[in-house]
Backbone as a chain_set.jsonl record, in Angstrom:
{"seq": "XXXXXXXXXXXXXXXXXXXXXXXXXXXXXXXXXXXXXXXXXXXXXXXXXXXXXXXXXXXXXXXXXXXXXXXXXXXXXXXXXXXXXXXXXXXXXXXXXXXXXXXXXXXXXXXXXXXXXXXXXXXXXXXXXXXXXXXXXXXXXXXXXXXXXXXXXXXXXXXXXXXXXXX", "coords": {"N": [[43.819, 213.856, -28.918], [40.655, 212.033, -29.463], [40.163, 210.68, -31.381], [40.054, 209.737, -35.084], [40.679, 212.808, -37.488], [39.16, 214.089, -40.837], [40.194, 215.41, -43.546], [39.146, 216.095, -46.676], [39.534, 216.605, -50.266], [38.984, 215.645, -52.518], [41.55, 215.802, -53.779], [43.678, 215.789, -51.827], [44.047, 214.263, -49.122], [43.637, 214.409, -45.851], [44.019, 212.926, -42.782], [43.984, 213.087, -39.41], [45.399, 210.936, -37.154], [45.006, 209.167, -34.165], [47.627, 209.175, -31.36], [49.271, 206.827, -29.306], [51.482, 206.044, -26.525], [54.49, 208.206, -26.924], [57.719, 207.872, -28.066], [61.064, 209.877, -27.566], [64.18, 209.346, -28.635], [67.24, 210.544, -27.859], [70.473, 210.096, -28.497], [73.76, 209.217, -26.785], [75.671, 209.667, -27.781], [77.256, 209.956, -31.37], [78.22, 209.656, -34.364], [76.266, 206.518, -34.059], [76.802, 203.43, -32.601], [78.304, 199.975, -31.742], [76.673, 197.547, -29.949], [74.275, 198.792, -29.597], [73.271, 199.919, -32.329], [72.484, 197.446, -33.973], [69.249, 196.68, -34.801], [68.132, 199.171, -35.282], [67.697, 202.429, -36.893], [70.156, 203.107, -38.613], [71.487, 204.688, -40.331], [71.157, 208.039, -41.694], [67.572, 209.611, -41.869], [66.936, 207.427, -42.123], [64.181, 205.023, -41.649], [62.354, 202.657, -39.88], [60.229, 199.85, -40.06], [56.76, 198.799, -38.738], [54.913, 195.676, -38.18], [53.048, 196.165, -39.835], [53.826, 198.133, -41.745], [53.758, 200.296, -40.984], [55.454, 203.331, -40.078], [57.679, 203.163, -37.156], [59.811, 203.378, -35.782], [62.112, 206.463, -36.366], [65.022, 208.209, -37.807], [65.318, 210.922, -37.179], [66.92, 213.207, -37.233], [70.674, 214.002, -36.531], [71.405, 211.664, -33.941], [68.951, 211.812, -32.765], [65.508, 210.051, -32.741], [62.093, 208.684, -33.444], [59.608, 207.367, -31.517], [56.925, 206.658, -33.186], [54.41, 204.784, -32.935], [53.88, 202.461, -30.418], [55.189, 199.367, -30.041], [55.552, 196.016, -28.857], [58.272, 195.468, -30.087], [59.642, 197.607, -30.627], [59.769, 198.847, -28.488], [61.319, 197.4, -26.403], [64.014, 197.624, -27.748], [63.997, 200.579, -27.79], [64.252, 200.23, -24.832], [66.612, 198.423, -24.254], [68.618, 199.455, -25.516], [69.011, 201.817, -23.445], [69.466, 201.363, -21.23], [72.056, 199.666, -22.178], [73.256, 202.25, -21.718], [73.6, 204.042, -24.002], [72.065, 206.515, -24.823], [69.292, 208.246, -23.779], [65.582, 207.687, -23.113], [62.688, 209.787, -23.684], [59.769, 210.628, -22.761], [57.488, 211.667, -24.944], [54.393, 211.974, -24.91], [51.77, 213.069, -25.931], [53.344, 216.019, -26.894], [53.213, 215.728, -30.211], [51.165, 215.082, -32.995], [49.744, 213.151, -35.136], [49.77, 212.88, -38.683], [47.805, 211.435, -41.848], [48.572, 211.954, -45.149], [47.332, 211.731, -48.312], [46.766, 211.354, -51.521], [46.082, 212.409, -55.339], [47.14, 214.631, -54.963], [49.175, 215.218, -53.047], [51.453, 215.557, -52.937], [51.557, 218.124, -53.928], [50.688, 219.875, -52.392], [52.497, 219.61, -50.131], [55.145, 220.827, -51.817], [53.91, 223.559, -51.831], [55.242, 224.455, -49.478], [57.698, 223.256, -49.19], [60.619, 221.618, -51.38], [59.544, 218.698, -51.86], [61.137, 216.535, -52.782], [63.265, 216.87, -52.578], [64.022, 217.292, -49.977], [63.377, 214.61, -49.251], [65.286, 212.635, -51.028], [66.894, 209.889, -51.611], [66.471, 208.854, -48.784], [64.406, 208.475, -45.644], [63.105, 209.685, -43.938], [62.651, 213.54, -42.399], [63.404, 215.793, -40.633], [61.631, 218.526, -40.56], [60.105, 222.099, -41.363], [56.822, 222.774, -42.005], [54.821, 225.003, -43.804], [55.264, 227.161, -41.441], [55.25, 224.892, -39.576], [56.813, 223.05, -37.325], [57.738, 219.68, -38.011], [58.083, 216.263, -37.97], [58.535, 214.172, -41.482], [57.145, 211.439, -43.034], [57.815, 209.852, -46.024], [55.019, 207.306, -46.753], [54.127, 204.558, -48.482], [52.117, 205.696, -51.079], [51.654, 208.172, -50.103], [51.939, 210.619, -47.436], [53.318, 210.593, -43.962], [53.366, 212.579, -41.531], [54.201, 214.048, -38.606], [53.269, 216.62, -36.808], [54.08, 219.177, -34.547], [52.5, 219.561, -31.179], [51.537, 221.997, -30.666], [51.498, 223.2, -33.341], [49.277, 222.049, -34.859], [46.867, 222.433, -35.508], [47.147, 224.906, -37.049], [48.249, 223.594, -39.31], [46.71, 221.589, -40.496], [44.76, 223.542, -40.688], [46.03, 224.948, -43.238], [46.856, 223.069, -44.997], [43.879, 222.834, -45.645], [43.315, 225.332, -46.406], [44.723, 225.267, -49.452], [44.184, 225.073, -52.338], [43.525, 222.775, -54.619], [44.24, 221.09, -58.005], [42.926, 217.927, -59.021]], "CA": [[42.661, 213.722, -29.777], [40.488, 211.24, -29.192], [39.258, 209.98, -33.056], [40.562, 210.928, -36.109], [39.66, 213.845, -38.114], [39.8, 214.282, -41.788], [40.182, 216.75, -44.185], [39.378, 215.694, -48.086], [38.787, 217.568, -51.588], [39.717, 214.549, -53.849], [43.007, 216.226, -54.581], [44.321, 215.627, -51.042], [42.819, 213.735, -48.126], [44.543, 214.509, -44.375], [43.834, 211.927, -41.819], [44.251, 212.785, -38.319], [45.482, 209.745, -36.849], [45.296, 208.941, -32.602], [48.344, 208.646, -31.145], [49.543, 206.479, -27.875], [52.736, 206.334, -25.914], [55.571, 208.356, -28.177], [58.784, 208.237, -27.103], [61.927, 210.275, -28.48], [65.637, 208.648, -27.774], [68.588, 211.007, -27.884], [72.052, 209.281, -28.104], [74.388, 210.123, -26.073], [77.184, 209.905, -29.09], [76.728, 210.336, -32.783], [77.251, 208.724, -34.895], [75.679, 205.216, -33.326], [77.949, 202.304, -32.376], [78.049, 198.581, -31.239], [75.447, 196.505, -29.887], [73.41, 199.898, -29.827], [73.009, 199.725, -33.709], [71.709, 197.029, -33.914], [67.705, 196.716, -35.406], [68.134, 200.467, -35.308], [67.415, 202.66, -38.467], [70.959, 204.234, -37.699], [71.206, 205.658, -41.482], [69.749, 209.41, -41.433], [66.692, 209.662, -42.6], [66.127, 205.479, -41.384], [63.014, 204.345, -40.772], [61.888, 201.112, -39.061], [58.502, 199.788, -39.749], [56.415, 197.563, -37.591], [54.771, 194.478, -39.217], [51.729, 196.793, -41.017], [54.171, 198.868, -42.793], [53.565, 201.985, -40.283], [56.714, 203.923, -39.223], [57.776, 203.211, -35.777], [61.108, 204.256, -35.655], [61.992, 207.249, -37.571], [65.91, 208.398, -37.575], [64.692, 212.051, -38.013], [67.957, 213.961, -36.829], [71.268, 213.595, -35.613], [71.449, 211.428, -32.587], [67.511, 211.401, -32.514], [64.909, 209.129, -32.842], [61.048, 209.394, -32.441], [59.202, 206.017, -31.668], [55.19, 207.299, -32.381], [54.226, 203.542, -32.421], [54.084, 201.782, -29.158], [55.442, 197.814, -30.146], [57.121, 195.568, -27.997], [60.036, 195.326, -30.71], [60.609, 199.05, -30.52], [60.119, 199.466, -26.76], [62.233, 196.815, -26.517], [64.96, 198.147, -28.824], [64.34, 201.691, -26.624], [64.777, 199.737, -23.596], [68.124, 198.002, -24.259], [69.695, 200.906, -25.735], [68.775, 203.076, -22.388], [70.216, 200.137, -20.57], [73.43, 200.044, -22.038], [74.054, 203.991, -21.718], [73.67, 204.641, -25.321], [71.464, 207.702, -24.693], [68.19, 208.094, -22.807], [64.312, 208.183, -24.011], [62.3, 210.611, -23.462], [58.266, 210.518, -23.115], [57.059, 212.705, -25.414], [53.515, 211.746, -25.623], [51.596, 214.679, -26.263], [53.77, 216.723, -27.937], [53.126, 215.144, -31.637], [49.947, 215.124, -33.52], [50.192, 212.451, -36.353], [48.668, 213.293, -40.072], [48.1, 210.655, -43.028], [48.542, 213.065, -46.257], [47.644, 210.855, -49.195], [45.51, 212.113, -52.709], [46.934, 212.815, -55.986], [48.317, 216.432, -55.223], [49.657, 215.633, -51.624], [53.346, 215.668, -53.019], [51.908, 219.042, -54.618], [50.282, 220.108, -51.177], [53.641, 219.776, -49.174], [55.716, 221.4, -52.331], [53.987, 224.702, -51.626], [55.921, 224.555, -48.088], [59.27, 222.9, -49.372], [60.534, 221.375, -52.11], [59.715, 217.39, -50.355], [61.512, 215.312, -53.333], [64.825, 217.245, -52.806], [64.274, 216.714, -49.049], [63.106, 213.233, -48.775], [66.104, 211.963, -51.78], [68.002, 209.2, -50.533], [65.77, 209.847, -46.91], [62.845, 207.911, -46.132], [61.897, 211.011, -43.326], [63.468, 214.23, -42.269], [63.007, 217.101, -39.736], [60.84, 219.982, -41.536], [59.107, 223.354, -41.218], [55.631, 223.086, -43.403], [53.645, 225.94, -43.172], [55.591, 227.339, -40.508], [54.916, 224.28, -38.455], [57.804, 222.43, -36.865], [57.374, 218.629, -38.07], [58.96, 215.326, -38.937], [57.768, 213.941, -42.453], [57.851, 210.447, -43.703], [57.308, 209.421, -46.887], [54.761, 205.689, -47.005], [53.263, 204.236, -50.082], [51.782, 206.413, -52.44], [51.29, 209.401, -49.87], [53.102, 210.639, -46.237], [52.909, 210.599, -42.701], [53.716, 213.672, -40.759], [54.078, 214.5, -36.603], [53.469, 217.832, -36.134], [54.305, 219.822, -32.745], [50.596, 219.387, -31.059], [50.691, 223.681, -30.779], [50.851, 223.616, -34.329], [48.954, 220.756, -35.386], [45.623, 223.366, -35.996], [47.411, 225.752, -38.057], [49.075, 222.627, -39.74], [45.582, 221.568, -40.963], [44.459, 224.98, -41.791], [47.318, 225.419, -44.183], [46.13, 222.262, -45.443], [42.363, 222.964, -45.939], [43.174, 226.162, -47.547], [44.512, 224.93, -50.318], [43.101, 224.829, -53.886], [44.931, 221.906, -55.549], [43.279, 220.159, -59.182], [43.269, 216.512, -58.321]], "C": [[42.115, 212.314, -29.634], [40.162, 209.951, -30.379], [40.113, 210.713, -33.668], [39.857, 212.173, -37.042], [39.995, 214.008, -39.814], [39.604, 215.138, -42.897], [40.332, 216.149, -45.922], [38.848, 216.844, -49.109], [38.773, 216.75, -52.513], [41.054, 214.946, -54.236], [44.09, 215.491, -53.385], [43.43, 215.636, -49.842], [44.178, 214.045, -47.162], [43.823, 213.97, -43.425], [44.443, 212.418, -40.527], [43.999, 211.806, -37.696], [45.445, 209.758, -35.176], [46.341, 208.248, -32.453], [48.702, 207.482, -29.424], [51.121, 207.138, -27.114], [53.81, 206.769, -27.28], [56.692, 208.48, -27.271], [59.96, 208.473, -28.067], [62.987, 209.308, -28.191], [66.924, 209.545, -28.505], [69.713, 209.948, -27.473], [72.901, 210.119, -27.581], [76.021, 210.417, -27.336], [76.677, 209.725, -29.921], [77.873, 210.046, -33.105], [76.927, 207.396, -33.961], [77.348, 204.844, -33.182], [77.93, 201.288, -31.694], [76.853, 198.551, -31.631], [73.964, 197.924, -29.937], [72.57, 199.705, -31.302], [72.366, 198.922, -34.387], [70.063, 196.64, -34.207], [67.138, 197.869, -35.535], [67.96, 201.23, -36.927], [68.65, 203.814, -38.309], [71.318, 205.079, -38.964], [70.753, 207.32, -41.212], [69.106, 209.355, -42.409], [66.239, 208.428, -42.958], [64.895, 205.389, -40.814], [62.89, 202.742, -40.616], [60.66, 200.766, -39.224], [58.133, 198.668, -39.164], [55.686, 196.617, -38.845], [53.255, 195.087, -39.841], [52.217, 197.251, -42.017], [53.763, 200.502, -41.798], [54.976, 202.217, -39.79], [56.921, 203.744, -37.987], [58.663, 203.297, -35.531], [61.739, 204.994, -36.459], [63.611, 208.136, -37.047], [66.19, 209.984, -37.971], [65.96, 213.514, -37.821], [69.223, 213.628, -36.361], [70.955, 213.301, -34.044], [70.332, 211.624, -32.345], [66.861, 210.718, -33.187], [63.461, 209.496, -32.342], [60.721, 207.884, -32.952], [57.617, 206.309, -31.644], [54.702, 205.695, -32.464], [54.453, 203.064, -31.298], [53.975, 200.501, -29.762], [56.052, 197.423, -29.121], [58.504, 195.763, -28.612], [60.623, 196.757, -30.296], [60.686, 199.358, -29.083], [61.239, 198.561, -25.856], [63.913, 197.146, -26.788], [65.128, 199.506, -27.989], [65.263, 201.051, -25.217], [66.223, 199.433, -23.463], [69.239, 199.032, -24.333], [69.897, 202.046, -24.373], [69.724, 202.424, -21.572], [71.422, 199.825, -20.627], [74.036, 201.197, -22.695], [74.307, 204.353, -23.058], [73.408, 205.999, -25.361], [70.311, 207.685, -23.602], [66.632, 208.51, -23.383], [63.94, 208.649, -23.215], [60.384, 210.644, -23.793], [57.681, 211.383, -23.192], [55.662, 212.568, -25.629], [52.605, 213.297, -25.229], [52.054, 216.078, -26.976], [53.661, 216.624, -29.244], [51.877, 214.849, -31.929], [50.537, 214.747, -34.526], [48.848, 212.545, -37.671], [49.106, 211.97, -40.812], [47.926, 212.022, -43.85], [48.342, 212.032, -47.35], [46.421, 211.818, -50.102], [46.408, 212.347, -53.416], [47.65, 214.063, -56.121], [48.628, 216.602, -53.65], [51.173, 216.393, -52.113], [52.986, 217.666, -53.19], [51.448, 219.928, -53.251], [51.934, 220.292, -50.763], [54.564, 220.961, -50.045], [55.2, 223.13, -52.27], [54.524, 225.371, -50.034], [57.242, 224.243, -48.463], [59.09, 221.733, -50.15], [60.829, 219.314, -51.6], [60.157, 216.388, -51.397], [62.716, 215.59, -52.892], [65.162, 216.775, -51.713], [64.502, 215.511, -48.776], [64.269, 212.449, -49.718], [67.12, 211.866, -51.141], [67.678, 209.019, -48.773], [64.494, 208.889, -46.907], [62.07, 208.883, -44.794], [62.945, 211.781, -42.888], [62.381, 215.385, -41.379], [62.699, 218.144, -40.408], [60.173, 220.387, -41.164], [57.98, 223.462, -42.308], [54.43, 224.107, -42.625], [54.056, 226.841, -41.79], [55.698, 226.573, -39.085], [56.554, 223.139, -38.117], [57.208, 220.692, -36.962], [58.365, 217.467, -38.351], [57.904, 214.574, -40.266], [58.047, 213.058, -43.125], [57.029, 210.215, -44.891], [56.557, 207.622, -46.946], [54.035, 205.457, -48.039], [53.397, 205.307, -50.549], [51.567, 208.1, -51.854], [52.256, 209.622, -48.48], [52.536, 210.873, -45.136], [53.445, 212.039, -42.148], [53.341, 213.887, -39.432], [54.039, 215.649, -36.497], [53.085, 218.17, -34.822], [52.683, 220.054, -32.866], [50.474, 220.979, -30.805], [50.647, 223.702, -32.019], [50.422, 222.81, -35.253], [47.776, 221.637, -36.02], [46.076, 223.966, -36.812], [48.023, 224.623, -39.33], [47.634, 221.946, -40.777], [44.824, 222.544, -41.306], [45.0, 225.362, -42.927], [46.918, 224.313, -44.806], [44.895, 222.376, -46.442], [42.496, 224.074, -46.729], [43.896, 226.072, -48.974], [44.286, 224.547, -51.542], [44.041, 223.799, -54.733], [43.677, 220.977, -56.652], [43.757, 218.756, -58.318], [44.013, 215.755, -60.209]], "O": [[42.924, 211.386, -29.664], [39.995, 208.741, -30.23], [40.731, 211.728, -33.346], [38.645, 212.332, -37.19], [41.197, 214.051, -40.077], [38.454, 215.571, -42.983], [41.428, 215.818, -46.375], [38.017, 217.72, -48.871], [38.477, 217.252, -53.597], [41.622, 214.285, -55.105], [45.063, 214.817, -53.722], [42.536, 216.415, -49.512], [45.357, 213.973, -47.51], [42.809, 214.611, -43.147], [45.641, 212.141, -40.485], [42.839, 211.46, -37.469], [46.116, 210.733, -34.838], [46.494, 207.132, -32.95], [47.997, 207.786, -28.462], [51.633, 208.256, -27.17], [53.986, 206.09, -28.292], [56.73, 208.973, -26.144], [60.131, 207.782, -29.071], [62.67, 208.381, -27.447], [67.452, 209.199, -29.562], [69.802, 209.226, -26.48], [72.954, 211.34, -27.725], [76.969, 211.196, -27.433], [75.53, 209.298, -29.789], [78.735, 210.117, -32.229], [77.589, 207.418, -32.923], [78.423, 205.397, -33.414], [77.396, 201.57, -30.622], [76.172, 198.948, -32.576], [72.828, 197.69, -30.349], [71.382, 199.384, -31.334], [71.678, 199.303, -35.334], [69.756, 196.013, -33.193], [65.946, 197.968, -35.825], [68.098, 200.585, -37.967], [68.453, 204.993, -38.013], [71.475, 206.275, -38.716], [69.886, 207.547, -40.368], [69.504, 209.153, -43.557], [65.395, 208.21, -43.827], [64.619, 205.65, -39.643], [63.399, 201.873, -41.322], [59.839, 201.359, -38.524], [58.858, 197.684, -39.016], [55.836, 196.765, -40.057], [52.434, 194.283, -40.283], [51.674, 197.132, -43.116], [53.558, 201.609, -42.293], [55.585, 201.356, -39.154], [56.048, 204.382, -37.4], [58.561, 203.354, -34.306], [62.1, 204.403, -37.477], [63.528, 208.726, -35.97], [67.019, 210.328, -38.814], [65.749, 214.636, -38.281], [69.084, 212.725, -35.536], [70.515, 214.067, -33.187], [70.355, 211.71, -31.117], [67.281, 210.515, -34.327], [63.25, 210.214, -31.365], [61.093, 207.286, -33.962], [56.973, 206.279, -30.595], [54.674, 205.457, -31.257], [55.631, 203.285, -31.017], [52.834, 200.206, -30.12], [56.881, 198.068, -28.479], [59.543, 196.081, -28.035], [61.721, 196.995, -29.794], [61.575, 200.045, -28.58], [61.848, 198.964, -24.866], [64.819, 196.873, -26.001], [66.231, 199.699, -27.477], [66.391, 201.286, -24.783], [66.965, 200.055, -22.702], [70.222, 199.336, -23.658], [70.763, 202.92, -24.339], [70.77, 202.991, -21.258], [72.083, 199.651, -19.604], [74.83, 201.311, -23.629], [75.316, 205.028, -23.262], [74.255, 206.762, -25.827], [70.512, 207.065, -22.557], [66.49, 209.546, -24.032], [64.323, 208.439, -22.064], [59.891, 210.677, -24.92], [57.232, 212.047, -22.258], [55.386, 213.078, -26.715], [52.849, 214.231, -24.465], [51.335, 216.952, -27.461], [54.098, 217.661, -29.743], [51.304, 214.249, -31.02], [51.492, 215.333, -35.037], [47.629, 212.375, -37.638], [50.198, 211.421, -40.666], [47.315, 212.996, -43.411], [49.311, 211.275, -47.397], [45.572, 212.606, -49.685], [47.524, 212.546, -52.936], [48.437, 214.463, -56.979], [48.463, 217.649, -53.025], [51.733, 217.421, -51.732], [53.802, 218.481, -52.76], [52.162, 220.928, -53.18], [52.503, 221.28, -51.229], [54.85, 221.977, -49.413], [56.025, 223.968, -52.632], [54.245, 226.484, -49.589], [58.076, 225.036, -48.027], [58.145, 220.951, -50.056], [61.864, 218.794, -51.184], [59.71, 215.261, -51.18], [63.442, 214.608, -52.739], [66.138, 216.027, -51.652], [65.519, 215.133, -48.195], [64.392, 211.323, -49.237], [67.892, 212.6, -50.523], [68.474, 209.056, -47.834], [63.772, 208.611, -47.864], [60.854, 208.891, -44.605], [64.067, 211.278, -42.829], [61.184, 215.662, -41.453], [63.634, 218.761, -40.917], [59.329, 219.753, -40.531], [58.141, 224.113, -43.341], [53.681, 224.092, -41.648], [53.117, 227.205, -41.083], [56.002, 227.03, -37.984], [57.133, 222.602, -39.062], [56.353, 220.342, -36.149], [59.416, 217.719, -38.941], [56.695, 214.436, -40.08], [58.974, 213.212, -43.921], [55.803, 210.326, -44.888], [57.345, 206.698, -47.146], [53.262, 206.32, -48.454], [54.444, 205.953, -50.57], [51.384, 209.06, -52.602], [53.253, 208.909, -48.366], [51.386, 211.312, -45.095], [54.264, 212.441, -42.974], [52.146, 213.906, -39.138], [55.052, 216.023, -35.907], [52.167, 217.725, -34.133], [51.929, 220.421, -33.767], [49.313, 221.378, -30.719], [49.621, 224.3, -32.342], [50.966, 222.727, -36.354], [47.738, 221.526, -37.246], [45.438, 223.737, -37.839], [48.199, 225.186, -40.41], [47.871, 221.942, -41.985], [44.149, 222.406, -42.326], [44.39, 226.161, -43.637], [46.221, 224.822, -45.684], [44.88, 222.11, -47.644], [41.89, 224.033, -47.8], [43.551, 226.984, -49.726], [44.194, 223.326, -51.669], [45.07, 224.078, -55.35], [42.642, 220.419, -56.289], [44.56, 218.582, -57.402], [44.45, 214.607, -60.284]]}, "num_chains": 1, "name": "protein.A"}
């Protein structure tokens, strides 16, 4: 996508955001360990943010990692880890279509897909099905970020747009 696109009612605004280089990083062992660990968000459900406050490393599964930010620190931090045989990244760009979700009835938006306080407690993002869509979903400020798989990034915003939430 080349721009973003966005989807508001006052209750709940959805921001399609443009992404660049994403890159996953499977470990090759679980849990982490050593010099690997390191500036890592090795917690589950760790995130890393770059110096805006945007997610750029998101600890969204065992032994995975998705980096949708392109920084030096994190490509960096990829790099080393690939380097000494931790695991190996993986360039996923294209596969992930990134949403802002923010408005006073996002939380209530996601809760008709899954219940996202029970998920996200103790979690600052986690691997989830909304809407039938295969996503990861972080909670920032006052509203959340979400990657959904780019086949179901359309239905992912339809499910969205339809809707009806008071603000």
């Amino acid at each position: 996508m080349s721009g973003a696109r966005q989807i508001s009612d006052n209750a709940v605004e959805l921001v399609e955001r443009p992404l660049g280089r994403v890159l996953e990083f499977i470990a090759f062992h679980f849990p982490p360990e050593g010099a690997f660990v390191v500036g890592w968000p090795a917690a589950p459900g760790a995130v890393r943010h770059d110096a805006q406050g945007r997610p750029a490393l998101l600890h969204f599964a065992p032994a995975r990692w998705l980096a949708p930010a392109s920084c030096p620190q994190i490509a960096a931090l990829v790099a080393a880890a690939e380097e000494s045989a931790a695991g190996t990244a993986v360039d996923v760009t294209g596969k992930w279509r990134e949403f802002a979700l923010g408005g006073p009835a996002a939380t209530r938006a996601l809760a008709s897909a899954l219940n996202v306080e029970v998920v996200l407690e103790g979690r600052e993002c986690a691997a989830v099905v909304l809407f039938d869509c295969p996503c990861v979903l972080a909670r920032v400020g006052g509203g959340y970020v979400v990657w959904v798989r780019s086949s179901f990034a359309d239905d992912f915003a339809a499910a969205i747009r339809s809707l009806r939430l008071p603000g």
